[in-house]
N, C-alpha and C positions, 0 to 999 in steps of 0.2 A: 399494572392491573390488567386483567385479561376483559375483552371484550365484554365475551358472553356472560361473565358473571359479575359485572359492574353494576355500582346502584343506583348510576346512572343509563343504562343500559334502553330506557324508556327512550331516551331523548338520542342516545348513539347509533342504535339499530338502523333510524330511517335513515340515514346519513352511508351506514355501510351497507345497505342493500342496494341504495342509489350507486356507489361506489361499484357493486359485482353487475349491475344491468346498465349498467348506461356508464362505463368505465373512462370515457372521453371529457366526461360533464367533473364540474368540481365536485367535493363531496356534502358540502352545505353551500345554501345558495347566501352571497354575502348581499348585507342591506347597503345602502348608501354611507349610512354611518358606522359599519361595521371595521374593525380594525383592518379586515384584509381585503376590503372593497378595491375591486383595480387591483389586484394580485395577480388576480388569473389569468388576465390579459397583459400585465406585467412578464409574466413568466412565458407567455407565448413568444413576447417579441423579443425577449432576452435567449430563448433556444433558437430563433434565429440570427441573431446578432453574432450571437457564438458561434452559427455553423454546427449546431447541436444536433445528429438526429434523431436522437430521443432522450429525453428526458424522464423520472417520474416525482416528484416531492408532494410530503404529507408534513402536516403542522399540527400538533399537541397543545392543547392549554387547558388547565385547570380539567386533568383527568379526561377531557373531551379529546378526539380526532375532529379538528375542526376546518381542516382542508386537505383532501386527497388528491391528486389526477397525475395523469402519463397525457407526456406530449411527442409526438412526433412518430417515428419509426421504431422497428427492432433492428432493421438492417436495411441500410442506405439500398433504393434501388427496388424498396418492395414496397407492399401496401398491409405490411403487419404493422399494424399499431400498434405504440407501447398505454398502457393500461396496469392499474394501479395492481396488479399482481405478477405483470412480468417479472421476471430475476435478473436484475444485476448486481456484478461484481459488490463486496462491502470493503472491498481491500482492507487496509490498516484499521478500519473502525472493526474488524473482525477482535482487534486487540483488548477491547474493553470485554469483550465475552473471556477473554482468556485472565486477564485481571481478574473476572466476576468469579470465575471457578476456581484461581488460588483463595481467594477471598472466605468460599465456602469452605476448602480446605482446611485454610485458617482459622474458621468460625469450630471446624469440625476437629481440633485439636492435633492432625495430619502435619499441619506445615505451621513455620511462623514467616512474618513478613523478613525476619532477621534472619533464619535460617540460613546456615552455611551450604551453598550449592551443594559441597563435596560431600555433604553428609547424605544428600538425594539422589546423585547422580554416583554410584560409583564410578572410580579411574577416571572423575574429572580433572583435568588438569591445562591450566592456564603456562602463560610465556614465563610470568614472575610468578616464583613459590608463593611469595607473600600475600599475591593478588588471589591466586589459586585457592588459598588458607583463609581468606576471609570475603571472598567474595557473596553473598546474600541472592536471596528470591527477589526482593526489592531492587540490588543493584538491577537485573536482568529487566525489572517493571520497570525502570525509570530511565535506562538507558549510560547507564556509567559507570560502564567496563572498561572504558579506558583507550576503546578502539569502536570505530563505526563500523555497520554492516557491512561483512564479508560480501558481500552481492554474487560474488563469483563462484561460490560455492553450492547456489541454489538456482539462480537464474537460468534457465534451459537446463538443468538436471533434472537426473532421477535420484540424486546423488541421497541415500537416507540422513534422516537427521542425525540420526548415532554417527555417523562418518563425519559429519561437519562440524559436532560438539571434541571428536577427539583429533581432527587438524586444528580444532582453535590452541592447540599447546606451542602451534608453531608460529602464529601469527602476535609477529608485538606491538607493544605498545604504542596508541600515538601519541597520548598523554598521561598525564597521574592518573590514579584511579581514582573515580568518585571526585572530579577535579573537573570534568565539563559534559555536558550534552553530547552524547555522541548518539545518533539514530542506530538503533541492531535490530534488524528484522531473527538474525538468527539468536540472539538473545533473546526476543520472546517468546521464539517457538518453543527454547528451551525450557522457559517457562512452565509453558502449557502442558510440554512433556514431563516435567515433574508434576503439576497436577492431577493428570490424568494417574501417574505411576502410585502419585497419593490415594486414589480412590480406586485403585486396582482395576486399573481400566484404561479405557485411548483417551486422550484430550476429545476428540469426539463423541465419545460415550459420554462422557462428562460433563459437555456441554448440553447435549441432548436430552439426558433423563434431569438435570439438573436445575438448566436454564428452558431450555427453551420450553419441553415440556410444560411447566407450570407455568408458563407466561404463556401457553398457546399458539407459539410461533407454527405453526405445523409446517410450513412452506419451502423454510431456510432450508439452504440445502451448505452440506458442510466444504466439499472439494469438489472439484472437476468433475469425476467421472460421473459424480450423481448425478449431473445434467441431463446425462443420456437418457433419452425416451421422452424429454421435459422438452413443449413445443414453445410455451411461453416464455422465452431466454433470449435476451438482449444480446444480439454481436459486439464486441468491439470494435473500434474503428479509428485510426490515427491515417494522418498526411502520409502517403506516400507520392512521391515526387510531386509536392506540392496540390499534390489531388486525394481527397479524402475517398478511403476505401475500409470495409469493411475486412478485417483481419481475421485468419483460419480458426479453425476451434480451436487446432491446438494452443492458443496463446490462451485460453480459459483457465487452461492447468498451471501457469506461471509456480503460480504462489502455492503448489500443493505441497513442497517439498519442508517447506517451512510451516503448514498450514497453519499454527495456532496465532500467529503474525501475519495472518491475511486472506482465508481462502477460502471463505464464507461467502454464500448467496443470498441475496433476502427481496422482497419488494416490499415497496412501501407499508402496505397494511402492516404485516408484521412488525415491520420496525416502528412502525405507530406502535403495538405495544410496548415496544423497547423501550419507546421514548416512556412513554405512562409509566411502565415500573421504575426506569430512573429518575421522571422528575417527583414522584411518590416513594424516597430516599430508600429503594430496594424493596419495595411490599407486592405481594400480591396480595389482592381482596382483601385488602387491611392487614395482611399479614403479610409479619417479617421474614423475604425470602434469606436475605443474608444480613449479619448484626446491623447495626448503626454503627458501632467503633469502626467493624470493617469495610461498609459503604463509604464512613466519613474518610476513612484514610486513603480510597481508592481518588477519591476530591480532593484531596489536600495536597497543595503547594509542594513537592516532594525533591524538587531541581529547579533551579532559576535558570530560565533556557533564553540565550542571547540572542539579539536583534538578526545576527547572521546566522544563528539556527531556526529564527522562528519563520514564520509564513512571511511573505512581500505585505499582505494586506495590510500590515501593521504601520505600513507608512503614514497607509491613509484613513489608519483606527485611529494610530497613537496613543495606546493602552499604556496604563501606567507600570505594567508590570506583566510578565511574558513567564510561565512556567510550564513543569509537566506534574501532574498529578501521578496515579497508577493507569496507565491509558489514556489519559485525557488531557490534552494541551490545554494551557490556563490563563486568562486573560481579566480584564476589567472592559465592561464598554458600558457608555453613559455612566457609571457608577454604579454598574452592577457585575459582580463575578460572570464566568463565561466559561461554561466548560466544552468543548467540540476537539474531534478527529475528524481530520480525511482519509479519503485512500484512494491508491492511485495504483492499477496496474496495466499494462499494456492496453489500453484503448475503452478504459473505463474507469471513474470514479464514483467517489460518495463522498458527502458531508454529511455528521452528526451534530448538530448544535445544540447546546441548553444552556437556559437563563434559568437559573436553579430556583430566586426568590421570586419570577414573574411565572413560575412555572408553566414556562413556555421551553416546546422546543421543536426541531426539524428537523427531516433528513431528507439530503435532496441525493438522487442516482442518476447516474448519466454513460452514455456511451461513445462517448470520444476523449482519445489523449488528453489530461489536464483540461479538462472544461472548468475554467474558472471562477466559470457564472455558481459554480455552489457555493462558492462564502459571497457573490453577490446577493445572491438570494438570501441566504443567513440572514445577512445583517439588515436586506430590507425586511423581511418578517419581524425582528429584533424593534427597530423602528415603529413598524407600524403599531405596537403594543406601547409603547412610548406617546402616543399622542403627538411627538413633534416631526417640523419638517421632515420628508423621507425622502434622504437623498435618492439620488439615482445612480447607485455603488453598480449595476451593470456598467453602467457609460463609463466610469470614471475607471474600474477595474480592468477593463477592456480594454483604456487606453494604458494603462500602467504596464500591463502583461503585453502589449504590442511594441512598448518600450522596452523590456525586458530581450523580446525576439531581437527587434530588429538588433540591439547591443550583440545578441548571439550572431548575429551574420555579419557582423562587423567583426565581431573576433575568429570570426570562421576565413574572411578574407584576408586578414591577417595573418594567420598561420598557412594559407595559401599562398602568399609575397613570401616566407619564408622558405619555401620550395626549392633548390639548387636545381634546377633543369639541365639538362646536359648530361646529367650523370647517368652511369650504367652499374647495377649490382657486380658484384667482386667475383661473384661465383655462377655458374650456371644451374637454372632451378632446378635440378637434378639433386644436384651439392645440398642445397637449404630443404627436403624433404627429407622426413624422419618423424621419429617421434621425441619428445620436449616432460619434462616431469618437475616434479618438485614436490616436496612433503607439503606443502599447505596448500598452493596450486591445481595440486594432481598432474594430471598428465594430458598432454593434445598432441594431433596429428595432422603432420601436415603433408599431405599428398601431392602427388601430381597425376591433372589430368590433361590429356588432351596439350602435352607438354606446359602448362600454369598450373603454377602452385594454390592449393587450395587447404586454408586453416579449415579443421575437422576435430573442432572439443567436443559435438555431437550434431545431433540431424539437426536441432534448431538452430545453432548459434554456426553453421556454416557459413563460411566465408570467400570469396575468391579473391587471389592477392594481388594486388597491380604496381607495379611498382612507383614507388614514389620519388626517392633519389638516394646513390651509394645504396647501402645493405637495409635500407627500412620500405614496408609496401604497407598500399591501403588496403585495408579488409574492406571490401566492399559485403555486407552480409545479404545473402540469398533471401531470406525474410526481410525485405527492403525498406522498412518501416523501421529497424534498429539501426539505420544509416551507415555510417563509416566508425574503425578504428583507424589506430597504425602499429605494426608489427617492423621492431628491428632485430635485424640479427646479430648477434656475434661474433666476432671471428678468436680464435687463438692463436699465437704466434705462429705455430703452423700453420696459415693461413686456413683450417676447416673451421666449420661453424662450429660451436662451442656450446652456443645458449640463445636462447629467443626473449626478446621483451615487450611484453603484449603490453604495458604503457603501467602507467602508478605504480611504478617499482616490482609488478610483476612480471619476476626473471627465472623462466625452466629452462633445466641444462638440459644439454642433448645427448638421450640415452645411445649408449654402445647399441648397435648393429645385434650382435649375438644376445645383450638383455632385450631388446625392443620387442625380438620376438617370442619372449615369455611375457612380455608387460602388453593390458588389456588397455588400448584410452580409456578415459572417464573425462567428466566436463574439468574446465577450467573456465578461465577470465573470459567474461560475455563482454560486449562492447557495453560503454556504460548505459545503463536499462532507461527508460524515460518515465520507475517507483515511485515500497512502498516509503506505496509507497507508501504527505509531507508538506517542510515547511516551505522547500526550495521547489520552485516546477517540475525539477528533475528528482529520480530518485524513486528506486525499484518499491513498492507494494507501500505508498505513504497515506 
């Protein structure tokens, strides 16, 4: 339901004007017995515990916004406070808005949830005929296609979406179809782009006059480039060499190539309304924005999603049951359903939570890599509605995820003792520059400057190459915050190179001399992103 025309609106008002003048302060003042008394001071010491520098969460219950505020910075190093309308990143939770618009589609006779892609898409076509002929709108919503997100096709591209829907002919399978969870960011932009095509329009059009409009979002902003002229906008910010830094704009646009799968802005206020129209099963002002059949099925259990697909938290939920809805990851906690997304792109996230029958819910934003104080938060707001003991899931999460790292630098040393020292490449870098292609890959360049070889799939994802042992070198990447790969090359019984393998099976052969210089680079395989992202830490736009 919208703010301004809610019939409670007597009792919300004062709460959101406090919110626009005094943005620092919560948005209702909690009593001693209040369920979220010691929240606010909770959440202060947990953005610093995380090394957060700014945070903003808003909390829903029973149609009310009954806690707003922004903590900390916009950008490390300055004295911009974040405040409950700054704009951050929605990443993956962008996805539930693209669900909502097939949804209306569906409502509107355009699409069905069973729909044959290939009847929407023309010249769509999949690796198996089979898959190709019966693949669904739903497959694409729930994630099972039969293969995980392509990452490589969008991550530092401009690459359009029409390009990365007609190389998915080339990309196989890594299991049955409709046989396990696989995360596809580029499956659900695909989505989106049939919806919008249904309503003769862009996925943003469609979002816009559809959703947000009647919900009174005004703020959201859809892709990157709206930012511009926008002073109230959160930097990202991830560890570079162990020292937290706030990261270029260009990393704002990550997710615009895929937009309908991640590329959405919003603050808190507005997503307070979010929350309102979903825990009030699709209405505005009493009324039904999209059916109940189609709200309930965007809720419903749709994939059983496996302990190794789902988020770490689940260790220490212990839910009896882990699935995906249409956007919405699905859980049980204390013995009640659980519907929430995160999202995660380059140096910012979001949580969306909702307890559907305590109709309660949250959405916490934040501006550093995996901050994963927002499902701590979640679940102490969850708690504090509960009446009982309220853990302290900061402390305990905090220590789980620092067990997670330190494992990563232990497997990082590990593949370092694996190193053959001594050795010298076969050829002189001279030999190993060229250009590299492949029909689902595309194509990358790798130059030489300053006599080093340098990987060039585009300005972001540049790399300088160092050698590591025989014919493989580290990508050390120029945007220092996407760390290292490793690049092997290939030789041919003539001893020239032959083909490059930028790691997971991604292998470009090396283009002739006389085609190279008809053929234009375009991006390829980015080192792997830290996405949407998700249920794993890792994992582009989750």
């Amino acid at each position: 339901m919208l703010l301004s025309h809610s019939p409670c609106r007597a009792a919300i008002w004062p709460a959101v004007l406090l919110a626009a003048v005094l943005p620092s302060l919560p948005v209702a003042a909690q009593s001693a017995e209040a369920p979220l008394a010691g929240f606010d001071a909770y959440v202060s010491r947990a953005v610093k515990d995380w090394d957060v520098p700014g945070l903003a969460v808003a909390v829903v219950k029973d149609d009310s916004m009954v806690f707003a505020r922004g903590y900390g910075v916009r950008a490390i190093g300055t004295r911009d406070t974040v405040d409950t309308h700054t704009l951050f990143a929605l990443g993956s939770t962008t996805k539930a808005f693209t669900a909502l618009s097939a949804a209306l589609m569906v409502d509107a006779g355009k699409l069905r949830w069973d729909g044959r892609v290939a009847s929407y898409v023309p010249g769509f076509v999949l690796h198996d005929p089979y898959v190709t002929h019966e693949v669904t709108l739903r497959d694409l919503l729930t994630h099972e296609l039969g293969f995980a997100d392509p990452g490589y096709m969008w991550y530092g591209s401009d690459q359009p979406l029409a390009e990365m829907v007609r190389r998915l002919r080339y990309l196989p399978p890594e299991s049955s179809f409709r046989s396990h969870f696989a995360y596809n960011n580029v499956g659900y932009a695909t989505a989106g782009w049939i919806a919008g095509r249904a309503n003769r329009s862009s996925w943003e059009d469609l979002v816009r006059t559809r959703i947000l409009g009647p919900l009174g979002m005004s703020e959201v902003v859809m892709t990157g480039p709206e930012l511009r002229g926008k002073s109230n906008v959160t930097r990202p910010h991830s560890y570079v060499d162990d020292t937290l830094r706030a990261l270029p704009a260009a990393s704002q646009q990550l997710a615009d190539p895929i937009a309908p799968a991640g590329s959405m802005y919003s603050n808190v206020l507005d997503m307070a309304k979010w929350l309102r129209f979903l825990l009030d099963s699709g209405r505005v002002n009493g009324k039904r924005l999209v059916s109940d059949t189609a709200f309930a099925e965007m809720m419903r259990p749709q994939v059983i999603v496996s302990r190794d697909e789902f988020y770490p938290t689940a260790k220490l939920t212990n839910p009896n049951f882990t699935a995906y809805g249409l956007a919405w990851f699905l859980e049980d906690y204390r013995g009640e359903k659980v519907a929430f997304h995160t999202g995660s792109i380059d140096g910012l996230v979001a949580i969306v939570g909702l307890m559907p029958a305590k109709r309660l819910g949250i959405v916490v934003l934040a501006n550093r890599d995996h901050a994963e104080v927002r499902h701590a938060l979640m679940y102490r707001v969850f708690d504090s509605y509960f009446g009982a003991p309220r853990r302290d899931w900061s402390t305990e999460m905090r220590a789980m995820y620092q067990e997670a790292r330190d494992s990563a630098k232990v497997a990082e040393k590990k593949a370092e003792a694996k190193r053959v020292r001594g050795t010298k490449p076969s050829l002189t870098p001279a030999d190993y520059a060229g250009n590299y292609a492949d029909s689902l890959y595309g194509s990358v360049n790798i130059r030489l400057e300053r006599g080093r070889l340098v990987l060039a799939p585009s300005a972001f994802l540049t790399a300088d190459l160092e050698h590591w042992n025989y014919d493989t070198f580290r990508a050390r990447y120029r945007n220092r915050w996407l760390g290292t790969s490793m690049v092997t090359f290939r030789l041919a019984p003539d001893g020239k190179v032959s083909a490059v393998d930028l790691e997971n099976g991604q292998v470009l052969a090396r283009v002739p001399t006389d085609e190279a210089k008809q053929q234009a680079p375009s991006v390829t395989k980015p080192p792997t992103p830290a996405a949407p992202e998700a249920p794993r830490p890792s994992g582009p736009s989750r």
